[in-house]
C-alpha positions as CSV (number, residue, x, y, z in Angstrom):
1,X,142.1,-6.2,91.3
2,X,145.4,-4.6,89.7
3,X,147.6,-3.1,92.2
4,X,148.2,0.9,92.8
5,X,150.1,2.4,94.4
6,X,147.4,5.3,96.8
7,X,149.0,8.0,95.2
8,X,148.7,6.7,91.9
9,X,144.7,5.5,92.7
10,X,144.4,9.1,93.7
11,X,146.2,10.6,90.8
12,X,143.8,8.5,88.3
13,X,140.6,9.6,90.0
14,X,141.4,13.1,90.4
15,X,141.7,12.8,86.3
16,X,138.4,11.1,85.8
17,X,136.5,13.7,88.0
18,X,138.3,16.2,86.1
19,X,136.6,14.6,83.3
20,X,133.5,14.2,84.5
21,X,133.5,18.0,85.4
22,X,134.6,18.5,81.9
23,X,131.3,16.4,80.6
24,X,128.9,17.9,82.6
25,X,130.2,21.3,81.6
26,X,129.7,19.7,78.0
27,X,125.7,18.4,78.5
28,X,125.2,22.0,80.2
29,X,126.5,23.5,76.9
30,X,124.0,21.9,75.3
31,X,121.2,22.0,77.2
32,X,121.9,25.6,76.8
33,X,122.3,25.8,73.0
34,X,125.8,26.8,73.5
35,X,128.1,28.3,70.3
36,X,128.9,24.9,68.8
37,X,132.8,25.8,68.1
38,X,133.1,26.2,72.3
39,X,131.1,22.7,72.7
40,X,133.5,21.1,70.5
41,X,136.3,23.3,72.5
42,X,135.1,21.6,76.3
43,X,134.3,18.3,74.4
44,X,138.3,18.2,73.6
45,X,139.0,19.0,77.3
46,X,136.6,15.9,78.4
47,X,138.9,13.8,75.9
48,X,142.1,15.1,76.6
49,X,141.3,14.0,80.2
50,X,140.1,10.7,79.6
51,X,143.4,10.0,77.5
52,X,145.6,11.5,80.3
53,X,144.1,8.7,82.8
54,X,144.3,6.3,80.0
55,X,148.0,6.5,79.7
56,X,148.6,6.6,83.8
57,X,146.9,3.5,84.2
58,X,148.8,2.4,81.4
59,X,152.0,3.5,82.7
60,X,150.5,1.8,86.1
61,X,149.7,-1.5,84.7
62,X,153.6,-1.6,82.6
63,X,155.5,-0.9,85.8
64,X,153.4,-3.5,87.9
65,X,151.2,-5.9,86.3
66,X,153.4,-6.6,83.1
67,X,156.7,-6.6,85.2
68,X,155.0,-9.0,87.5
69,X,153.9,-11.3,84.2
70,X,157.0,-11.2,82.8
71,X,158.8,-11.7,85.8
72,X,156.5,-15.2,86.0
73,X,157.3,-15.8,82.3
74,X,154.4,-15.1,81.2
75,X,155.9,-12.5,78.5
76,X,154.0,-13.4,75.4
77,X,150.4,-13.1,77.6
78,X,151.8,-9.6,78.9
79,X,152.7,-8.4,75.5
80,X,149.5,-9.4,73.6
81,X,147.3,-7.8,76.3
82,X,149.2,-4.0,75.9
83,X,149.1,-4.5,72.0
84,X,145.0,-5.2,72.2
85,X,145.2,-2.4,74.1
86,X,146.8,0.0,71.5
87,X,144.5,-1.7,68.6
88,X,141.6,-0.1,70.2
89,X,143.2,3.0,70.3
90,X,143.2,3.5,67.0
């Protein structure tokens, strides 16, 4: 298991039950037969979300599990594993 720091744990699921909030906001919409253009609207909200604990545990994983790679010399491991990361992304 990665290592984060409690207030960073707590930051990251306060974001994804944000999220899930968000989602069940969005099957409730629909289930309801909701105006499409405010679906779309919450469904944004449920991604934005997602992407904001995305780049914490990013920023997480950088300042602790990279360092500590690196650190070890294990640079070109470190590297390839944030670039897969990013070629999902997109």
């Amino acid at each position: 298991m990665a290592y984060r720091p409690k207030d960073t744990q707590e930051r990251i699921v306060h974001r994804l039950k944000i999220a899930k909030g968000h989602l069940e906001k969005v099957i409730k919409m629909v289930e309801d037969d909701c105006y499409c253009i405010d679906v779309l609207h919450q469904s944004q909200a449920v991604q934005k979300a997602l992407r904001e604990t995305d780049n914490l545990m990013l920023e997480n994983h950088l300042k602790t599990c990279a360092m500590d790679a690196i650190g070890k010399g294990r640079k070109e491991e470190a590297v390839a594993e944030v670039i897969q990361v990013f070629k999902k992304m997109s």
